[in-house]
C-alpha angles and dihedrals in degrees: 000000000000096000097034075065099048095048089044096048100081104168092045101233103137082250138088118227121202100274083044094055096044089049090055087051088055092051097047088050090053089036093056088041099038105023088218130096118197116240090234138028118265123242097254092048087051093064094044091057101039086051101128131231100220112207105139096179098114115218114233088240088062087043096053093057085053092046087054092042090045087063118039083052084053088067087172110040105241092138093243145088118222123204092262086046098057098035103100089042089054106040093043085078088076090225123144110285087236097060094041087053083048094057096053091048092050096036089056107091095180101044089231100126101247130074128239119221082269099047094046092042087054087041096051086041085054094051103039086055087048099056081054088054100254103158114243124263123232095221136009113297113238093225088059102044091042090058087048104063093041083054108106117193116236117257112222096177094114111200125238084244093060092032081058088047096051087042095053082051090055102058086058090059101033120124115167095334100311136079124270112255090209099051099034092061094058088046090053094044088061092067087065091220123149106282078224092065085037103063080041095060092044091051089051094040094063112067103178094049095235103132093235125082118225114214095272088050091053093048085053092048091054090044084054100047087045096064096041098049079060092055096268107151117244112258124230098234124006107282120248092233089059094045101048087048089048099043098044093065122098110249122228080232089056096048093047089043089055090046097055120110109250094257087071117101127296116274105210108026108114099246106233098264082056090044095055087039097058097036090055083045092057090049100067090037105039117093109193103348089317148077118227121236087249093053106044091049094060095056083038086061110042079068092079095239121158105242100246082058084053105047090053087052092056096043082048098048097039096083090164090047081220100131090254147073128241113202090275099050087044092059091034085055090043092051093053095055095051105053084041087067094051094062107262111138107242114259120237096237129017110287113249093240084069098047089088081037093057089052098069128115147193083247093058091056096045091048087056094048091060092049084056100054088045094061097043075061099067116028130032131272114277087008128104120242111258104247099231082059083043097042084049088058110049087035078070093074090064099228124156110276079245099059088043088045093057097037081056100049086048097057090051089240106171112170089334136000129236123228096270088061104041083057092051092047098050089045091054095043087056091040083060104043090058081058108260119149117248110265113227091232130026106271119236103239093066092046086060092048100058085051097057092070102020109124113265 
């Protein structure tokens, strides 16, 4: 039966159309007489299969994925695609060149070469009925070019009133900065809406893939269920023009932010659950301590940022101005983007909370990695490490009872000492045996080391 389908299924869409149904029919009936099934289909069968069902009337779903393909070919916006534009589109079917120079012929109304958002919606419905073997007209059917010019393109420019309305939807829902789950997904169900397009709308909606929308990438969810309640296609990505609109919107996070007292948290410091996610992050991506420009733009991009935000982000974050990002100018990267997205206007230097976070290495995190293996080691899982074990290690490095004193008091170590400590304590024993002096205070950085690899 598997391969009575795949014989039968001539355009290689998973379905069978009438002429391909009536073609596998035709093979079971030869395969349960003969016992034998050909390796390829037979002329006559061919022709069966590829028998076309011509209905030219273009549904606005399919209109709206040409409208999408239409403009990002139309890089500049002239409102046209030129032959070179179209090339790779075209070609990409895989159809004779001669038809496909056939379609645009036929497709260009006005003879000038190029191709109007019309003309290029009747010429990709042309070729996508062809590659089902459709046979090709020799002028332009009625019922085509009549669905193209009902067609009217989706507007995604959202206004400040329904951006106030969305946002007056969101405080009701707001828990931390980020919509409640709970809560979202009732909002979303009234829409009545399949739970299909839905769950479509939320994962493009959140751009970062966190499971959780901020308050730009709910605005841009409503926005989404809006137009479609009214018939709009879904796009296949967010549009730009939404997200600008979304983005540029100061967020309620962003205003109260800006009216707390300065003994409030820290803006712009990656919180622990964002440090181990970017670091992980920079893991796959990294190639010898750093990520590369191209790689870091890609992961820049996927947040939905417009590119002046992004490059901000880059010049901010490249502290070494290299072309490249060591682990701290990855997460520092990281940081900025996030708190971009949730509506926070980007600062004009790096803000002075990243700068320990800028400092940080691949080393850092390899040398903390060793101190934790040391102390699993040593104590069970879940337990603190007795002070007399943790006071025989650091008494190894063979510093004076008053450094290891301090460096104890430091990392706040009592009758034992956890494993944050214990981190904190072996960074700052080595710190002193290549000769630094003892901080005060334990600095941030290394803070920001030991979490990288504390266990989550």
């Amino acid at each position: 039966l598997a391969q009575i389908y795949t014989l039968a299924d001539v355009d290689k869409d998973g379905r069978l159309n009438e002429g391909e149904f009536l073609c596998a029919l035709h093979l079971a009936c030869k395969r349960s007489k003969e016992g034998l099934l050909p390796t390829e289909l037979p002329g006559p069968l061919l022709a069966l299969a590829q028998r076309p069902e011509e209905n030219w009337s273009v549904k606005p779903e399919e209109l709206g994925h040409y409208l999408q393909t239409f403009q990002r070919l139309d890089a500049q916006s002239k409102g046209i695609v030129g032959q070179e534009e179209g090339r790779e589109i075209f070609e990409s079917s895989g159809l004779p060149v001669q038809e496909l120079s056939f379609i645009w012929q036929l497709s260009d109304r006005d003879a000038d070469g190029s191709l109007v958002f019309q003309e290029f919606a009747m010429a990709m419905a042309i070729v996508a009925r062809r590659r089902r073997g459709w046979s090709l007209p020799t002028a332009l059917p009625v019922a085509l070019v009549r669905s193209v010019e009902s067609f009217s393109p989706v507007s995604w420019s959202v206004s400040a009133g329904e951006l106030e309305s969305y946002r007056t939807i969101f405080q009701r829902v707001d828990r931390n900065g980020v919509a409640d789950l709970a809560a979202t997904k009732d909002l979303l169900e009234q829409s009545q809406l399949p739970v299909s397009e839905l769950s479509a709308i939320y994962a493009m909606s959140d751009l970062d893939h966190d499971g959780r929308l901020s308050e730009p990438e709910f605005l841009c969810a409503m926005a989404l269920v809006a137009r479609r309640r009214k018939g709009a296609p879904l796009p296949e990505q967010l549009p730009l023009e939404l997200r600008e609109a979304c983005w540029s919107m100061p967020s309620t996070n962003a205003e109260a932010a800006m009216n707390q007292p300065n003994e409030s948290l820290p803006l712009w410091q990656p919180n622990h659950e964002e440090l181990r996610r970017f670091q992980q992050l920079f893991d796959q991506l990294q190639d010898h301590g750093f990520v590369s420009a191209d790689r870091a733009r890609e992961v820049l991009e996927s947040s939905g940022l417009p590119l002046n935000d992004l490059a901000k982000i880059w010049d901010l974050a490249d502290a070494g101005d290299d072309g490249k990002l060591s682990l701290g100018e990855f997460l520092c990267a990281m940081s900025l983007s996030a708190r971009r997205r949730e509506g926070r206007q980007l600062p004009q230097s790096l803000p002075d909370e990243l700068l320990p976070c800028a400092r940080l290495r691949v080393q850092d995190k390899v040398e903390m990695q060793r101190y934790l293996a040391m102390f699993q080691e040593q104590v069970p899982r879940g337990s603190a490490m007795p002070a007399a074990k943790a006071a025989e290690i650091l008494q190894m490095s063979e510093l004076p009872p008053s450094d290891l004193a301090q460096i104890w008091n430091l990392s706040g170590g009592t009758d034992n000492l956890d494993l944050l400590q214990f981190l904190h304590a072996m960074a700052l024993t080595a710190r002193r045996r290549e000769g630094q002096a003892l901080p005060a205070a334990l600095p941030a950085d290394l803070l920001l080391a030991a979490q990288l690899v504390e266990p989550g």
